[in-house]
N, C-alpha and C positions, 0 to 999 in steps of 0.2 A: 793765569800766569803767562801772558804772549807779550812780548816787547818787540822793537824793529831793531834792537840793539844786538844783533846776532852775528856772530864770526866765526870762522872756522877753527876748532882745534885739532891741530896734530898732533901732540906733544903728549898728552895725559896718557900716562902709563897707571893702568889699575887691572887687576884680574876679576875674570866676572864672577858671579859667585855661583852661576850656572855650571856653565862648562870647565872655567878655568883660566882660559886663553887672557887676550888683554885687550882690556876697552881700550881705543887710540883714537877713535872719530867721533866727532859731535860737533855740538855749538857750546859757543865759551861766552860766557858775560853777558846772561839774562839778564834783565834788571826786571826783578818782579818779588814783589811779597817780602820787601828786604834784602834783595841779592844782593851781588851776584852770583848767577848759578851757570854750571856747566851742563851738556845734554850729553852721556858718555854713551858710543855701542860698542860691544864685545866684537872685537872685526870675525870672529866664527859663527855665534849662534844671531848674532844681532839685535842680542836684546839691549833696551836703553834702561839705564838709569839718572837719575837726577843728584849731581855731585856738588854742593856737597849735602849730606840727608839732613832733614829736619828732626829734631827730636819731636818725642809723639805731642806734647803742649803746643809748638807751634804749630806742626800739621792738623791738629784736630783744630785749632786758634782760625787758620787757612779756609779749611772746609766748611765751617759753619761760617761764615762770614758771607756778607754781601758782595762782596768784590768776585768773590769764586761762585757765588749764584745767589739770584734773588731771593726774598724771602716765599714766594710761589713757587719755588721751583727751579724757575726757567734761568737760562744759560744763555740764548740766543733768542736774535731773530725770527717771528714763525716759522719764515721759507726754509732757514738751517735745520729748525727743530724738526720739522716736516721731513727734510733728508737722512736728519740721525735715524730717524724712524725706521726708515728701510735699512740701515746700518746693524739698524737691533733685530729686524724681521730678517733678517740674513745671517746673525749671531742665531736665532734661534732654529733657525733650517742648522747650522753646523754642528749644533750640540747635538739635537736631535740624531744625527747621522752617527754619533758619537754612542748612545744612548738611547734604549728605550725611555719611554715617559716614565716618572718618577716625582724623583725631589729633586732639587736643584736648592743650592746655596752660592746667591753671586757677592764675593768679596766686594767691598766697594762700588755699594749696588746705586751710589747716587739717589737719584729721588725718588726710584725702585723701578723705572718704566721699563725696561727689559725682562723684568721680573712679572709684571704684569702682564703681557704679553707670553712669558711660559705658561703662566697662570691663565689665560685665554684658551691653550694648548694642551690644558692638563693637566698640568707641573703644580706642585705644593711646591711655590716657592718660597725662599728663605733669604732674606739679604741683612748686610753685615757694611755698616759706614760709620766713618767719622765725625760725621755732619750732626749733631742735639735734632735738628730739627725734622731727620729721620722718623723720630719719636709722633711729631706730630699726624704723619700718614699709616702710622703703623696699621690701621685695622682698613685701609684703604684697599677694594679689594680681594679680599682673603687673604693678604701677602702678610707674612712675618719678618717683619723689618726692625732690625735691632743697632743699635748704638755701642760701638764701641772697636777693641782693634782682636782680631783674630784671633793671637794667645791670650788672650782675657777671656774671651768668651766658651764657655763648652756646650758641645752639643754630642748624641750617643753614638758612638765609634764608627756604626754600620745606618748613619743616618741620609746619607744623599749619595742619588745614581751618579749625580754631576755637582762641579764646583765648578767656577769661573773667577777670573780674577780682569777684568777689563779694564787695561790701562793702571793697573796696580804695581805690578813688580816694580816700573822706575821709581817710586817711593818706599820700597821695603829692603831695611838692611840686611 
């Protein structure tokens, strides 16, 4: 979802649904995936959201698609993919710091490679996306990788040390 069609918005008055305060800063007039779309942040805690939200048909429509990643997986260029890498080996140094070794459940685990990687570490991990094609690396692994959106799925009350949600909230109303 990246366009060069990017401008600044001052004007968008919305409360965040974190803190409260009010989204005012972003970029105005994505043009991606049917836009346009806004990039809104809360000017106190900073968190982003994407304005205006997709219902769950089009985002699950979004995520399983070619456009948003190949049918292997991939997203980028080796040298990028190669960068994320230490992105996720640095995600898993913070958790850790966060939590002893356990379970982990990462929201919108993508094609689960940070998952795998706890899973190197000791972690029974657990991941949770929108993407069908999830389904197909499921036993990739040892990882438990499932299809679908958060309150659709259940799992038992006292089931993980850790959750993560990476790059999720500016999609979640």
């Amino acid at each position: 979802m990246r366009s060069s069609s990017i401008g600044r918005n001052k004007k968008a008055k919305r409360s965040c649904f974190l803190c409260g305060e009010t989204f005012e800063t972003g970029f105005n007039g994505i043009k991606a995936d049917g836009g346009p779309y806004d990039i809104l942040f809360c000017r106190t805690c900073k968190l982003g959201k994407t304005d205006p939200f997709l219902d769950d048909k089009r985002l699950k429509e979004i995520y399983s698609s070619s456009a948003y990643r190949e049918d292997d997986s991939t997203r980028f260029f080796s040298p990028i993919e190669k960068i994320i890498g230490l992105f996720r080996t640095g995600r898993c140094r913070r958790v850790e710091r966060y939590s002893g070794k356990g379970s982990i459940l990462d929201v919108g685990c993508g094609r689960g490679d940070f998952l795998a990687l706890m899973a190197e570490r000791g972690w029974a991990s657990t991941g949770l996306e929108l993407d069908k094609r999830i389904l197909q690396g499921r036993k990739i692994n040892g990882l438990d990788l499932r299809f679908g959106r958060l309150e659709d799925t259940k799992f038992p009350e006292t089931n993980f040390n850790a959750i993560t949600f990476w790059h999720v909230f500016e999609h979640l109303r």
